[in-house]
TORMAR-77228 format. One record per residue: residue in one letter; residue number from 1; x, y, z of N, C-alpha, C in turn. Coordinates in pm, 1 decimal, decimal comma. Layout:
REM TORMAR-77228
lotor; kolvex; n.px; n.py; n.pz; ca.px; ca.py; ca.pz; c.px; c.py; c.pz
A; NUM; X; Y; Z; X; Y; Z; X; Y; Z;
...
END
This chain:
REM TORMAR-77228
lotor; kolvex; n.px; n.py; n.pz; ca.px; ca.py; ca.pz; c.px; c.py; c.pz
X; 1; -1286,7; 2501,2; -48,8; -1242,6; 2556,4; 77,7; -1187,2; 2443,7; 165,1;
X; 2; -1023,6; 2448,6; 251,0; -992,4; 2380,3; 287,9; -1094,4; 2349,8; 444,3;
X; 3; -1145,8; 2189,7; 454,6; -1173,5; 2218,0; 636,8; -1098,5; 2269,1; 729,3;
X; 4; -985,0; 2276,4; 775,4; -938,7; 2332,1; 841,0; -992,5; 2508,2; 886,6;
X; 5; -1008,5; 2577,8; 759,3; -1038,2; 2688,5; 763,6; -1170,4; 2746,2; 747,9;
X; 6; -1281,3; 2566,0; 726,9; -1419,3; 2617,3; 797,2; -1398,9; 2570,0; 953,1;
X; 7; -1338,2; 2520,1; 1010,0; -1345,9; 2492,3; 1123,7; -1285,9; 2596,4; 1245,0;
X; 8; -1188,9; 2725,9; 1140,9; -1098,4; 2802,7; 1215,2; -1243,5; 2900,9; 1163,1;
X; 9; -1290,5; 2918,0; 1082,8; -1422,2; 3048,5; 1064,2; -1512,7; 3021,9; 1164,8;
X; 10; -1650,0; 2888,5; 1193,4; -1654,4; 2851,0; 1279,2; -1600,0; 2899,1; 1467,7;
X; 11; -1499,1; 2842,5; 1465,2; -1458,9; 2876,7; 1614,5; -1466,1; 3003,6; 1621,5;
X; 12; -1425,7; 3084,8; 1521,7; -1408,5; 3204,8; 1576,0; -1540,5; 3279,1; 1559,4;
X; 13; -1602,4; 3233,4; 1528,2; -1797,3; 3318,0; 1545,7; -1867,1; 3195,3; 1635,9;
X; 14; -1811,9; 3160,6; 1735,7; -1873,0; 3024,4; 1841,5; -2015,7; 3081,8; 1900,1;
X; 15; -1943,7; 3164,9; 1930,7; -2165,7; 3238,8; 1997,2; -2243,6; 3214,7; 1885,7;
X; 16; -2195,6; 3308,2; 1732,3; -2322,3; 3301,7; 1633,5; -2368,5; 3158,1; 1624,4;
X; 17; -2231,3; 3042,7; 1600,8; -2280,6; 2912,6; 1601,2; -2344,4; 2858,0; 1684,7;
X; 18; -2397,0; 2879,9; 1797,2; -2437,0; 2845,5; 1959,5; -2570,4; 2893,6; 1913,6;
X; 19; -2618,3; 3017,1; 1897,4; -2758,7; 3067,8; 1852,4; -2826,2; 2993,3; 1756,4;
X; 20; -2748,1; 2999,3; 1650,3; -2847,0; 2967,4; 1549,9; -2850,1; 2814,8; 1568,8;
X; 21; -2768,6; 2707,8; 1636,5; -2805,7; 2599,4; 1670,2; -2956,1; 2610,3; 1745,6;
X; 22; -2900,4; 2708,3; 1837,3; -3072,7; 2684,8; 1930,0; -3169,4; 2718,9; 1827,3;
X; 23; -3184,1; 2826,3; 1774,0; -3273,4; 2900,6; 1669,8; -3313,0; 2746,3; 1577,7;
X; 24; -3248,8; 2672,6; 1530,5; -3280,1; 2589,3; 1463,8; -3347,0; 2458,8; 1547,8;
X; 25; -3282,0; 2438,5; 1650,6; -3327,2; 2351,9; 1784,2; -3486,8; 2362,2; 1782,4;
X; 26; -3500,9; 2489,0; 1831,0; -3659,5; 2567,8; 1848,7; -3691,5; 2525,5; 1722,4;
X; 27; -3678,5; 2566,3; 1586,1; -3794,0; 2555,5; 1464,3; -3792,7; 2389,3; 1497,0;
X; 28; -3694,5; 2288,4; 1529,1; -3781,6; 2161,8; 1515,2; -3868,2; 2134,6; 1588,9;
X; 29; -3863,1; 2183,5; 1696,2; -3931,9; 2173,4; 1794,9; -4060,4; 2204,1; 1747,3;
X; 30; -4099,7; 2320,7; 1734,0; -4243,3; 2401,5; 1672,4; -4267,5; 2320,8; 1544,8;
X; 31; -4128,1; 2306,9; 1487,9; -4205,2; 2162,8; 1353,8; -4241,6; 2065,6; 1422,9;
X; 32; -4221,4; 1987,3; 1509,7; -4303,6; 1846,8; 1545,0; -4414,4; 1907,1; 1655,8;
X; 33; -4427,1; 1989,7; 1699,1; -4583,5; 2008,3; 1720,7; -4656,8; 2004,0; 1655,4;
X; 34; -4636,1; 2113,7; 1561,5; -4729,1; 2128,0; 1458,6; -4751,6; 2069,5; 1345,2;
X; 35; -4651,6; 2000,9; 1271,9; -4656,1; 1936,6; 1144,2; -4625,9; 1772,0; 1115,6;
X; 36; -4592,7; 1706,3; 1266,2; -4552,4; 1542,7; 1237,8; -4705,0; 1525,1; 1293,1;
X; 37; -4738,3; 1427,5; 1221,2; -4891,2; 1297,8; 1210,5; -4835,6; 1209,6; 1341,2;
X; 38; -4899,8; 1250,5; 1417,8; -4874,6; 1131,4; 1542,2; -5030,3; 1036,2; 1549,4;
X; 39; -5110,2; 1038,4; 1430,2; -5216,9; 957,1; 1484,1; -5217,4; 827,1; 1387,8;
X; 40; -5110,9; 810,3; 1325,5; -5090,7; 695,3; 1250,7; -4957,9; 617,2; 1333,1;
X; 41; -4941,9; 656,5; 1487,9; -4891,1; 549,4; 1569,6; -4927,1; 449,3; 1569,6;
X; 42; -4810,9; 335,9; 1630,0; -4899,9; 231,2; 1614,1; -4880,6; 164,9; 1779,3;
X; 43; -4783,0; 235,2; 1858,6; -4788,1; 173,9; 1998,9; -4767,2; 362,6; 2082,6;
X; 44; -4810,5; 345,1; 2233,8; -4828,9; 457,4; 2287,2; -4742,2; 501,6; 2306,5;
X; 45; -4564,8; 430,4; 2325,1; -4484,4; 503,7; 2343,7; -4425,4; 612,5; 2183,3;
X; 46; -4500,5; 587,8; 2110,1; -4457,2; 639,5; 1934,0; -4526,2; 806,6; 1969,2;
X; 47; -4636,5; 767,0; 2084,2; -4703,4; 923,4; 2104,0; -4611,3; 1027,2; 2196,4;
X; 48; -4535,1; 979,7; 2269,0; -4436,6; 1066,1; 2377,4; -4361,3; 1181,4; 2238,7;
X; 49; -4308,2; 1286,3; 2348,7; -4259,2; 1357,9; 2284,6; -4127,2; 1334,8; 2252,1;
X; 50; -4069,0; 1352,9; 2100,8; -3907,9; 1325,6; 2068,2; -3886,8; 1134,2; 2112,6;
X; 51; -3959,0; 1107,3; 2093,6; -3994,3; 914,9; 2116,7; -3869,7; 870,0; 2021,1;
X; 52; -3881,2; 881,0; 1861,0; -3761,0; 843,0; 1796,5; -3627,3; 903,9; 1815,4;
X; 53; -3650,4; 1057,4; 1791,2; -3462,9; 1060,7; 1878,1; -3448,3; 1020,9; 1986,0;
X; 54; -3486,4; 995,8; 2095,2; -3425,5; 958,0; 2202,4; -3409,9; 790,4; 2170,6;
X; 55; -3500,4; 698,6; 2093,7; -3485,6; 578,9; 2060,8; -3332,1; 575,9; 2014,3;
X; 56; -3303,8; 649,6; 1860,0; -3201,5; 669,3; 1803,2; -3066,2; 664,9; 1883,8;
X; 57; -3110,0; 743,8; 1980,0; -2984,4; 797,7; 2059,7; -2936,0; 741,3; 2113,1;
X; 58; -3010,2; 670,9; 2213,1; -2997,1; 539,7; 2339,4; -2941,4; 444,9; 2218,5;
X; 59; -3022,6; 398,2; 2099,6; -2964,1; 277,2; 2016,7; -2817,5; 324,5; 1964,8;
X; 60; -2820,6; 404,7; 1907,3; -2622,6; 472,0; 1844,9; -2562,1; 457,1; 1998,9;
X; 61; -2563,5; 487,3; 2162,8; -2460,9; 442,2; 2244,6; -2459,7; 323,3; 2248,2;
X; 62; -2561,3; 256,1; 2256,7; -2570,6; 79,1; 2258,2; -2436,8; 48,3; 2197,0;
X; 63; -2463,9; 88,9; 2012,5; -2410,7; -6,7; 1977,1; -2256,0; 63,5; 1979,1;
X; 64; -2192,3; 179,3; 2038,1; -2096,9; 211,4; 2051,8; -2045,3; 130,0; 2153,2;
X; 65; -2098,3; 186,5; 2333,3; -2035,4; 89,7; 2420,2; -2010,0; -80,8; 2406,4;
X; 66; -2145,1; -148,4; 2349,8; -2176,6; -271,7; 2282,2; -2036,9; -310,9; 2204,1;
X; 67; -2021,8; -242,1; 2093,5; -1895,3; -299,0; 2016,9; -1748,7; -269,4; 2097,5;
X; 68; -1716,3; -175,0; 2191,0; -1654,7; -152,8; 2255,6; -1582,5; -266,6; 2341,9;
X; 69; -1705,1; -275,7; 2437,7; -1680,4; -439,5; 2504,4; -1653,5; -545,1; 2442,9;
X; 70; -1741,3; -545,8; 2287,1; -1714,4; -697,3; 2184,9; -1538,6; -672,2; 2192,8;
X; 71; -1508,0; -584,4; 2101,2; -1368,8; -512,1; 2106,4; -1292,0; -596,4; 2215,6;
X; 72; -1273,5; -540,3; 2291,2; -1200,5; -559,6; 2382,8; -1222,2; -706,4; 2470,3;
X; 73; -1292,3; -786,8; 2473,5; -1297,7; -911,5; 2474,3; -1217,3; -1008,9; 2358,9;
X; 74; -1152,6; -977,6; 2268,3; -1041,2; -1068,7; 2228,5; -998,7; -960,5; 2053,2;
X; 75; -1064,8; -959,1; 2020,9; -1056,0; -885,7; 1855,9; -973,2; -799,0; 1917,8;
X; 76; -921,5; -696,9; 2007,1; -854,7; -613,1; 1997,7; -707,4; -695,8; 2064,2;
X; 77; -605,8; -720,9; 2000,6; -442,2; -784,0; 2063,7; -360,3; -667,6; 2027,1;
X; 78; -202,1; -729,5; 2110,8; -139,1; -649,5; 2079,6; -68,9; -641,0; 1934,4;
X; 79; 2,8; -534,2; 1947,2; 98,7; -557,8; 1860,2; 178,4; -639,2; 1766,2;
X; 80; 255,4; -678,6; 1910,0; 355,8; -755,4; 1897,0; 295,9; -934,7; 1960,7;
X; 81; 157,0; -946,6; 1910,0; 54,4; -1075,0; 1910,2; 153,5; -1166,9; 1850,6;
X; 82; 209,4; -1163,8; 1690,9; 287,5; -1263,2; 1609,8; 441,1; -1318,3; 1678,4;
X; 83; 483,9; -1160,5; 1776,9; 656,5; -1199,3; 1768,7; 660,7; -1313,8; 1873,5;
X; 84; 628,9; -1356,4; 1964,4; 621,5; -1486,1; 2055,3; 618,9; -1606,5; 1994,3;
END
């Protein structure tokens, strides 16, 4: 199946996709209440709730904005860098 035409099936059922995101949202949710081992932490912030995705999350913008700025501090030239 070409992507294009899961992405045109998709859009066009956007609510069903919107639900069952949440629907699935919720079961993780009710899965890490009930089924992740939080007593083999080893520091107190490992006990907060959603502690690693939000770690994850904050770390993946880091290193987006992070390389961004590296970027653009000299690695990124123009074009026409050679014709001068």
């Amino acid at each position: 199946m070409d992507l294009v035409k899961i992405i045109d099936f998709l859009r066009d059922r956007l609510k069903t996709v919107i639900r069952i995101s949440y629907v699935v949202l919720a079961l993780l949710i009710v899965h890490y209440w009930f089924f992740v081992d939080k007593h083999s932490a080893h520091t107190k912030m490992e006990h907060l709730f959603f502690f690693w995705a939000a770690f994850g999350f904050i770390a993946c913008l880091l290193i987006i904005f992070l390389s961004k700025w590296y970027g653009h501090l000299g690695i990124m030239t123009r074009e026409d860098y050679y014709d001068e």
